[in-house]
C-alpha positions in Angstrom: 41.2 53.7 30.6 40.7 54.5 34.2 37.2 53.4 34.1 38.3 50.4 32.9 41.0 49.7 35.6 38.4 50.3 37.6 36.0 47.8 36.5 39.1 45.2 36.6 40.0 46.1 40.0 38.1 42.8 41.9 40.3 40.5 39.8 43.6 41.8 40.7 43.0 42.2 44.7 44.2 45.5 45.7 40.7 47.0 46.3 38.4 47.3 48.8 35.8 43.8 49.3 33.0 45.5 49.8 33.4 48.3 46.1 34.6 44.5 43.9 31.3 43.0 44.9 29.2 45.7 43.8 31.3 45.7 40.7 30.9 42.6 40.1 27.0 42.8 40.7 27.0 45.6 38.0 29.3 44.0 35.3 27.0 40.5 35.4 23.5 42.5 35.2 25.2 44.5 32.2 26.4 41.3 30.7 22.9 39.7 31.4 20.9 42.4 30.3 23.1 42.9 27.5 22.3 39.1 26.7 18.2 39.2 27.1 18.3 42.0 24.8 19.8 40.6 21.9 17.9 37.5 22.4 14.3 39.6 22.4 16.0 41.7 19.5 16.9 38.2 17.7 13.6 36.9 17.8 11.6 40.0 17.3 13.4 39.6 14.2 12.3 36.3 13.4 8.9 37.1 14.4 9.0 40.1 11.9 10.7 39.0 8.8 10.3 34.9 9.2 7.9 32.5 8.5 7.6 29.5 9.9 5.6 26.2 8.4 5.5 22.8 9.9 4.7 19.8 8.4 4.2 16.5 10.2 5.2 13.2 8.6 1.4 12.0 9.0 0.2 14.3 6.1 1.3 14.4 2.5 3.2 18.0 2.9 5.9 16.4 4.6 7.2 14.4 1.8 6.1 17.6 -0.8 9.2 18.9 0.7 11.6 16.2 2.1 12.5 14.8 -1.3 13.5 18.1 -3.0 15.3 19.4 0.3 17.3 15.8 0.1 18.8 16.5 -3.2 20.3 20.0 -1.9 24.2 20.1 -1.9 24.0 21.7 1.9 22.2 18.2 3.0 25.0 16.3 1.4 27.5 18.1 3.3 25.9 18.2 6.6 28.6 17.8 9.6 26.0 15.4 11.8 24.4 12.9 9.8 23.0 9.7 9.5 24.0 7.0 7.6 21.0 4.8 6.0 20.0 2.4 3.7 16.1 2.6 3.6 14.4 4.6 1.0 14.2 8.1 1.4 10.8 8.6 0.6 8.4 7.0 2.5 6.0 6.8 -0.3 8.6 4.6 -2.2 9.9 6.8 -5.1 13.6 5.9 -6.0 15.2 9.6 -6.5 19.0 10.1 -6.1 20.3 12.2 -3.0 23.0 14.4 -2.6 24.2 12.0 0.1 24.0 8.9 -1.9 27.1 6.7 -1.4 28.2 5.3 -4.7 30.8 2.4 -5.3 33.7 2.8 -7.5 33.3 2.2 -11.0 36.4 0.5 -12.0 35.5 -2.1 -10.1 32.0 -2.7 -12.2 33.8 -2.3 -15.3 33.6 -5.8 -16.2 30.0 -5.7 -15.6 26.9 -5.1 -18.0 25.1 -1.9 -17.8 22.9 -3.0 -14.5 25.4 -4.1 -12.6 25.2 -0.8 -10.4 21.9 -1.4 -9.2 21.5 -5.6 -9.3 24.0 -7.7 -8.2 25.2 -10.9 -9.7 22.6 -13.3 -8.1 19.9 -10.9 -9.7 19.0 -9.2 -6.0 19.1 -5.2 -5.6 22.1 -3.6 -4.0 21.4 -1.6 -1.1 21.9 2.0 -1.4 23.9 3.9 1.6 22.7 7.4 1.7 23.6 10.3 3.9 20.5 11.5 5.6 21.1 15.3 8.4 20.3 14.2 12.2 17.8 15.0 13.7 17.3 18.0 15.8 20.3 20.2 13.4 19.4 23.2 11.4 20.4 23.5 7.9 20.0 26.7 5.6 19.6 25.9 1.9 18.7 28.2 -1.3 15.5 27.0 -2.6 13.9 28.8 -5.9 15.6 32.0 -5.2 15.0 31.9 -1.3 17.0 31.0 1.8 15.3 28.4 3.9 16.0 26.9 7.5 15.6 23.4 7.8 15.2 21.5 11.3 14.2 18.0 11.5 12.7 16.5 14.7 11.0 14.0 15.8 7.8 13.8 18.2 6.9 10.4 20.6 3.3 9.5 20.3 1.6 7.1 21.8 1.6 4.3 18.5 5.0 5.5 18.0 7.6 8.3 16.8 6.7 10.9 14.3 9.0 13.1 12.2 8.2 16.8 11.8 9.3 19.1 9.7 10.1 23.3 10.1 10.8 25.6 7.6 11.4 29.1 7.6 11.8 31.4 5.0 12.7 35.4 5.0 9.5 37.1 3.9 6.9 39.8 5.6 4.3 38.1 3.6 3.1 34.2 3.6 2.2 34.7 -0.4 6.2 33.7 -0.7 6.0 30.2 1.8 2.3 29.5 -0.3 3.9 29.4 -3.5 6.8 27.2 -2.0 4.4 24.9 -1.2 2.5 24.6 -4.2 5.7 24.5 -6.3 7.0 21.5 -4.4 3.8 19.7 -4.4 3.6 20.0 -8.0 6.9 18.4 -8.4 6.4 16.1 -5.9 3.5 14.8 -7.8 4.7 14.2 -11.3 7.3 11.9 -9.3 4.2 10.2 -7.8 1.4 10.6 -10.4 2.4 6.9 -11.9 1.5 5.5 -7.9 -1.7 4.2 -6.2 -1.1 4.6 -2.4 -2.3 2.0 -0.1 -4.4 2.5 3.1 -5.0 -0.1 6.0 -7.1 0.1 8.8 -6.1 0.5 12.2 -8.5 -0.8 14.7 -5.8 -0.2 17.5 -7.0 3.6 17.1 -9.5 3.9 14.6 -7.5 5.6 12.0 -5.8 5.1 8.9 -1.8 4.3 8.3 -0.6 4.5 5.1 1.1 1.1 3.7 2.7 1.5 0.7 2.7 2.8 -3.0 2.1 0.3 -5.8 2.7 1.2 -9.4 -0.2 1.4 -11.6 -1.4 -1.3 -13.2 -2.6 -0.7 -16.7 -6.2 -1.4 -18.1 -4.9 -3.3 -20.8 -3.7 -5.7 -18.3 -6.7 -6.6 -17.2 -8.6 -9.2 -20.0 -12.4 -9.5 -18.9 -15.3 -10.4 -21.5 -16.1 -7.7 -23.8 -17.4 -4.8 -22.4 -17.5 -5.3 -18.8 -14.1 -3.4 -18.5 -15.4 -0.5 -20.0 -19.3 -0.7 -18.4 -17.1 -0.6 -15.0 -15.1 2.4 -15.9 -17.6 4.5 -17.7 -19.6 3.8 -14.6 -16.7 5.0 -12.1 -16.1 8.2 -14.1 -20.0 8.8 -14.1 -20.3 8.7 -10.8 -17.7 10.9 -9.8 -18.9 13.5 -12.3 -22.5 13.6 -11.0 -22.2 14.7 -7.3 -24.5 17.9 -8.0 -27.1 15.7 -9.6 -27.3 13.2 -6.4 -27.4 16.6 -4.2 -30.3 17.6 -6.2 -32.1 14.9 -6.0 -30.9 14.1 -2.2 -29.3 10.8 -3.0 -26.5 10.0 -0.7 -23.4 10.5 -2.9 -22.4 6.6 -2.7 -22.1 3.6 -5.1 -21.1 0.0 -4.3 -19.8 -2.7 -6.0 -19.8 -6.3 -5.8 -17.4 -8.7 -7.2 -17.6 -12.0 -6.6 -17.2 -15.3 -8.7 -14.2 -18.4 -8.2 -10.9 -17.4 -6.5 -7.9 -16.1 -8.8 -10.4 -14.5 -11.1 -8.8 -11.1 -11.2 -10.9 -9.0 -9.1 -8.0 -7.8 -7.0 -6.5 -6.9 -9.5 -9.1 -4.8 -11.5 -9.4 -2.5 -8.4 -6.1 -1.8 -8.6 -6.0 -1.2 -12.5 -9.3 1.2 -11.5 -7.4 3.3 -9.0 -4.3 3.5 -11.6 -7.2 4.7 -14.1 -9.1 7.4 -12.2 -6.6 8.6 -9.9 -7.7 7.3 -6.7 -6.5 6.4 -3.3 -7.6 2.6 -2.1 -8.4 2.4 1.8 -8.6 -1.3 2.6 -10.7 -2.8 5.5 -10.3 -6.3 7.0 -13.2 -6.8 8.8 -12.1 -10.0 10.6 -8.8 -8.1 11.9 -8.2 -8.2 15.8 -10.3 -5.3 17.6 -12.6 -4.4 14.7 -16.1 -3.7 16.2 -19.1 -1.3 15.4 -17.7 2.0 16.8 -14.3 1.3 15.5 -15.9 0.5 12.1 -17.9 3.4 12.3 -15.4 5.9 13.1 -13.1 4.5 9.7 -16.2 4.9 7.1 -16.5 7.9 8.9 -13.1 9.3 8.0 -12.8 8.0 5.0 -12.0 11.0 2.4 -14.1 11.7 -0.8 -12.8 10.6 -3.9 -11.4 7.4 -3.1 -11.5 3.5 -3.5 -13.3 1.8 0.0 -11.8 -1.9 -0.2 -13.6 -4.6 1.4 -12.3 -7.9 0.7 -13.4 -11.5 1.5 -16.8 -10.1 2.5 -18.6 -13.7 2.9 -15.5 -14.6 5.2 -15.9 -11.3 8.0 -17.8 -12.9 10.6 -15.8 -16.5 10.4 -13.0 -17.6 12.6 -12.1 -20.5 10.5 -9.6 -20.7 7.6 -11.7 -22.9 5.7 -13.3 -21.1 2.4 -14.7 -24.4 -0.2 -17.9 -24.8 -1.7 -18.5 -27.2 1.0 -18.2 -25.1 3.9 -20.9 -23.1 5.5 -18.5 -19.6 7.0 -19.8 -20.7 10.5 -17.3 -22.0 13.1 -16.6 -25.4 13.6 -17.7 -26.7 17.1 -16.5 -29.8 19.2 -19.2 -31.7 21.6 -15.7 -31.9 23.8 -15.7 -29.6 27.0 -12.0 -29.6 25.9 -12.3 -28.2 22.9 -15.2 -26.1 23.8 -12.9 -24.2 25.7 -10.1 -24.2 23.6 -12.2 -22.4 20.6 -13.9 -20.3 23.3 -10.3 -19.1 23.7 -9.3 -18.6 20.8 -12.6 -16.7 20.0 -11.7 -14.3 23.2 -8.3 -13.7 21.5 -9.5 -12.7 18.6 -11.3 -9.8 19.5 -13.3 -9.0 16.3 -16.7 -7.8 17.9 -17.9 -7.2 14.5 -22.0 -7.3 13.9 -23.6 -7.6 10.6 -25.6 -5.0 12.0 -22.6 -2.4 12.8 -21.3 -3.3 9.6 -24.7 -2.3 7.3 -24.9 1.3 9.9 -21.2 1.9 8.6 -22.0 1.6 4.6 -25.0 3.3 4.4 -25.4 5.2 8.1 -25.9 9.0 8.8 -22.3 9.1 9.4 -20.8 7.4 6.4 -18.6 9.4 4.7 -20.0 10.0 0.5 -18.1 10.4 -2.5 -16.1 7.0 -2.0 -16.0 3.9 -4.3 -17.1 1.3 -2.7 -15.5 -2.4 -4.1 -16.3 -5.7 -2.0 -15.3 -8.9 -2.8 -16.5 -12.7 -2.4 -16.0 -16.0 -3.3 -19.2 -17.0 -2.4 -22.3 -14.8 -2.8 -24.3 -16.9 -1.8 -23.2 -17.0 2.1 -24.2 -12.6 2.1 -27.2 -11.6 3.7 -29.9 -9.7 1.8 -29.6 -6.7 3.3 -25.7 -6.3 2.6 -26.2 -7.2 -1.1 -29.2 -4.9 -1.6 -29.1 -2.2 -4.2 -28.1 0.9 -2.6 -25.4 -0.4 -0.5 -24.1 -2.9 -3.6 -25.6 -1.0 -6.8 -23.2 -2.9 -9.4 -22.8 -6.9 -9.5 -19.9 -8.3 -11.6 -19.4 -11.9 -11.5 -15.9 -13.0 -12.4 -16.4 -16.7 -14.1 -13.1 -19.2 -14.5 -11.0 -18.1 -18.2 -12.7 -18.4 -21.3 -10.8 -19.1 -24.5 -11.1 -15.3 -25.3 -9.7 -14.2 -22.1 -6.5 -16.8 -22.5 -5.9 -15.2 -26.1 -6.0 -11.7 -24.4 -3.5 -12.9 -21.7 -1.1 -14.0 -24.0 -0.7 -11.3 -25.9 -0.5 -8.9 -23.0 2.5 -11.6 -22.4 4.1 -11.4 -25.7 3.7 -8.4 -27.4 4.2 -8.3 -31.1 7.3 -6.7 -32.4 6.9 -2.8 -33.6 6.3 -2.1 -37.3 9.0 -0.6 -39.4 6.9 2.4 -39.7 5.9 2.9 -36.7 9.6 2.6 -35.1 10.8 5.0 -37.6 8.0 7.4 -36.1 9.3 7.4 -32.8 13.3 7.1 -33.3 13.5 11.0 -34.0 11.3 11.5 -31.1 14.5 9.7 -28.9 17.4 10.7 -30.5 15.9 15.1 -30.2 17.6 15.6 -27.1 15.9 12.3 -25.4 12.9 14.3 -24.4 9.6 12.2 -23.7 6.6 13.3 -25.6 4.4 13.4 -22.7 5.5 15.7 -19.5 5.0 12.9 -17.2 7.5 10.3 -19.1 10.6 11.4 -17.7 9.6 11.4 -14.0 7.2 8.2 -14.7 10.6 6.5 -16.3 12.7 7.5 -13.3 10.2 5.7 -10.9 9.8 2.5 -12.6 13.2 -0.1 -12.9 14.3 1.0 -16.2 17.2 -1.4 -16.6 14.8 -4.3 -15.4 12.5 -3.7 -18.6 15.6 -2.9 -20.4 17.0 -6.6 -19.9 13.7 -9.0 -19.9 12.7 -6.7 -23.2 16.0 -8.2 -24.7 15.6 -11.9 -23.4 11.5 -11.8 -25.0 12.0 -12.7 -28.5 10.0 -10.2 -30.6 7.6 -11.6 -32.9 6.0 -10.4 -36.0 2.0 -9.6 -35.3 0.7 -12.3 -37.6 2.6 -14.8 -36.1 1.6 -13.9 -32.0 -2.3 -14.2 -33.2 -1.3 -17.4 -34.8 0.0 -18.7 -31.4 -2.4 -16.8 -29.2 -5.1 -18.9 -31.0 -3.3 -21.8 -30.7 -2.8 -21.2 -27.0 -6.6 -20.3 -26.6 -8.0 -23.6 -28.2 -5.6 -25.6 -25.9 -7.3 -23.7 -22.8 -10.5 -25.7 -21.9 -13.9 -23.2 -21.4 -14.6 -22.2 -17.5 -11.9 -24.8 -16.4 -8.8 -23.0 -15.1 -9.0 -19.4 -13.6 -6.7 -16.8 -14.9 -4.4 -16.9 -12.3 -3.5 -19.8 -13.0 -3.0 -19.3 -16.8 -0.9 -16.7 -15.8 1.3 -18.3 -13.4 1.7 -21.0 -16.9 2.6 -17.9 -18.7 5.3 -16.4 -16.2 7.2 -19.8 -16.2 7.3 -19.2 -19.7 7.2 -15.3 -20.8 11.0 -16.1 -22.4 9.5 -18.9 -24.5 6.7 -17.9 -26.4 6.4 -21.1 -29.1 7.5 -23.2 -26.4 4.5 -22.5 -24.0 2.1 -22.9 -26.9 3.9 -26.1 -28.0 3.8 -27.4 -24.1 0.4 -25.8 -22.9 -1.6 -29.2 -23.8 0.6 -31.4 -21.2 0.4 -28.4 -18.7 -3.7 -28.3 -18.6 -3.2 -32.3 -18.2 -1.0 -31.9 -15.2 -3.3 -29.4 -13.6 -6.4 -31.7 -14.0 -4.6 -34.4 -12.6 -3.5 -32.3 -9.3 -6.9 -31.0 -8.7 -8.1 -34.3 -8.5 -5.1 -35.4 -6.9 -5.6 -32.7 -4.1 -9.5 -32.9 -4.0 -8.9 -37.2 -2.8 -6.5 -36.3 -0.1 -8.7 -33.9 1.0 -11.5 -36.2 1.1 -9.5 -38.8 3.1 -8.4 -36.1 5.4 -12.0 -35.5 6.2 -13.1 -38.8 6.7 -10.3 -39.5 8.7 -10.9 -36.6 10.8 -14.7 -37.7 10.9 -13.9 -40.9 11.8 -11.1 -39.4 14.7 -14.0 -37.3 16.2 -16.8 -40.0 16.6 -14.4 -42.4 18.2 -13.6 -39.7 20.5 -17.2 -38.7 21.1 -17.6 -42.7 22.0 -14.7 -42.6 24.2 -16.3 -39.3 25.9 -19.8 -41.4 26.4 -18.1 -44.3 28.2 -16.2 -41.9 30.6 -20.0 -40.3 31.5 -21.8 -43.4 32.2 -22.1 -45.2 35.5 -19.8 -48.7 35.8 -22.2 -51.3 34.6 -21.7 -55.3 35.7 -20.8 -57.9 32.8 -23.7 -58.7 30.5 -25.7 -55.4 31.4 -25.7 -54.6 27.8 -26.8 -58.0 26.5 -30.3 -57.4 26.4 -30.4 -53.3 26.4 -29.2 -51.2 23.2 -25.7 -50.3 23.1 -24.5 -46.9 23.6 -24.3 -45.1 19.8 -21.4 -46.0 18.1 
């Protein structure tokens, strides 16, 4: 007690100046020393029985883990938060949160069954979720562990990146490895039912990730017999035979070519590809602002194995123009005008696509292209490519992509209508629904989650079903109204949407329709025509006007008996 008096002494006053200074001096280095020590004893702790992971929002780990951690109670009742309404995921997967704001029901209670996620004008509601801060630390139990949680964010030059840390009590990493794992796993059967999207960034030669599309089935796609399956026995082929092209020393590569009319469907056969084999699609524009040779170069050289190389509107990468007919050449329009000399030089300045055919044939096929990639490149016009892009090796496959046959418009209407389900065959599956309602296959459930359930719910009951015999019966009437090689398939399937509640309508109407669209092609094709001739006719007058301007005054007559400038 006396000692402690003592050590209390300075604040009462009654004691010598010189005796509460050095008390003072020895009660802070206690308190400070006291303080280091638990600090180094803190973290040699951490450093002994945590382990720490970080994953950066760049890679794929990131959202392995973000989207289970989100649907923790401890997120939902985090005291800092933010509120949000943008999707969670970054790779666009639809899972509930724990911090998901939902309305009151009794005021939907009039409403249908969708009315929680569409409102009445048919547009999505936006979803208000509670998302933690960033910068705050939050301890959750994860598959029988306790995890620490911090969420940060790093400024980089292109912009701000979220990071991830983790820590978990454990003397041995096995425990954080199998974390890992288990959450990609689950991560994936959420995402298995996705093609992600890659674009190139010429700012700094790298690749940003743009999106994930559903996959678009095979079925889908109606092409003439056999090329479907010649393109995707080829694919798989490939992929499997990387030891016999490193025995032989073949560069593991294979190109494609597509090319044939616009609106053919060779877009959309990529994608159906990707869906099929599992692949990523990275997706080039070669006439985007910045692209050159090294810049090139250093994309096809990053490019990972196993994946779908996109190339699109190959014919139209070195053109500055916006014109893409039969009757143009893919070279830039020039002006004899100074004016408008300088006004394309400009605009050719702006552009900033430094792009050589030559860069561009290094980058397929070069000692630093990356192998093991897909290669897909599309054209509208094959005959603008030069040889050596279109030579085997660099494009091994050519598939030309014609205007719809009446085959291909009986396919694409019944991929529109599908026939109704046989009495059999629906008693088949109703047990499978009502045991439980577990899917059959292990990737139904997530798959179903992912994709807008009550969307297909409500346009399956608008489409009347129809009896098999009777959809081949209009399917054939549909494909004898189409003409041969007339109308591409987009178009046929832009008829089709206006109509995919009306089945015998849009067979009954399909005649007049064709009729219409012959009429405004040719409609469109004569203005076109005029506006060319009348913007022929605006430039010679203007190259006369130019000629007058450039030659000397000349007296009255001095043309009688000399030609006339050219008119």
């Amino acid at each position: 007690m006396q000692t402690l008096k003592s050590l209390l002494s300075p604040l009462t006053g009654n004691s010598n100046p010189i005796q509460d200074t050095l008390k003072l001096v020895v009660i802070g280095g206690t308190v400070e020393t006291a303080r280091r020590a638990s600090v180094s004893a803190w973290n040699g702790f951490i450093d002994s029985f945590f382990l720490t992971a970080h994953f950066s929002q760049e890679d794929y780990p990131y959202d392995w883990y973000t989207v289970p951690c989100l649907q923790q109670p401890a997120w939902g009742r985090s005291r800092e938060f933010d509120i949000t309404t943008r999707s969670v995921s970054r790779h666009g997967l639809t899972q509930k949160t724990t911090g998901d704001l939902e309305e009151d029901e009794n005021e939907n209670e009039n409403d249908d069954e969708d009315a929680g996620e569409f409102q009445q004008g048919g547009g999505r509601k936006r979803k208000v979720a509670i998302v933690p801060s960033m910068d705050t630390t939050h301890t959750i139990y994860y598959r029988g562990h306790w995890l620490r949680i911090t969420r940060t964010k790093r400024f980089q030059d292109y912009g701000s990146c979220a990071e991830l840390k983790i820590s978990v009590v454990a003397r041995n990493n096995d425990i954080l490895k199998k974390l890992v794992l288990e959450a990609k796993r689950e991560y994936e059967k959420d995402a298995e039912h996705r093609v992600h999207i890659f674009m190139a960034d010429t700012t700094y030669g790298c690749w940003r990730w743009n999106g994930a599309r559903q996959k678009r089935p095979m079925s889908s796609i109606v092409l003439e017999p056999g090329v479907k399956d010649m393109i995707l026995a080829d694919c798989r082929d490939f992929l499997a035979s990387e030891d016999w092209y490193a025995e032989r020393g073949i560069p593991f590569r294979r190109g494609y070519l597509l090319h044939g009319v616009p609106g053919s469907g060779k877009t959309s056969l990529i994608h159906s590809l990707a869906g099929e084999l599992g692949l990523d699609i990275y997706v080039v524009s070669l006439s985007s602002k910045g692209m050159s040779d090294n810049t090139l170069t250093t994309l096809m050289g990053n490019v990972p194995s196993r994946c779908i190389l996109l190339l699109e509107d190959l014919d139209a990468a070195f053109t500055r123009g916006i014109s893409r007919d039969e009757s143009s050449t893919g070279v830039p329009t020039t002006s004899s005008s100074s004016s408008s000399s300088s006004s394309s030089k400009s605009k050719d300045d702006n552009d900033g696509s430094t792009l050589s055919l030559s860069g561009l044939l290094n980058s397929l096929d070069g000692v630093a292209a990356a192998e093991g990639r897909l290669l897909f490149a599309t054209t509208n016009h094959i005959e603008r490519l030069d040889p050596a892009l279109s030579r085997p090796g660099r494009m091994d496959v050519w598939i030309n992509f014609k205007h719809a046959t009446k085959w291909q418009a009986e396919g694409i209407f019944k991929c529109f209508f599908p026939a109704k389900p046989a009495p059999s065959a629906a008693a088949a599956h109703a047990p499978a629904d009502s045991a439980g309602g577990k899917a059959k296959h292990p990737g139904d459930a997530t798959s179903a989650a992912n994709l807008p359930e009550s969307k297909r719910k409500r346009a399956t009951r608008a489409i009347p079903l129809l009896s098999e015999d009777e959809i081949s019966e209009l399917a054939k009437r549909f494909a004898d109204a189409i003409p041969e090689n007339e109308l591409s398939v987009a178009s046929l399937q832009g008829y089709l949407l206006r109509n995919k509640t009306r089945p015998r309508e849009c067979v009954d109407e399909v005649a007049a329709w064709v009729v219409s669209e012959r009429e405004m092609r040719e409609k469109m094709k004569k203005e076109k025509e005029e506006r060319e001739a009348k913007e022929k006719k605006d430039a010679e007058e203007k190259a006369r006007k130019e000629v007058r301007l450039r030659l000397p005054y000349a007296p009255r007559g001095f043309y009688a008996d000399r030609a006339r400038p050219p008119r």
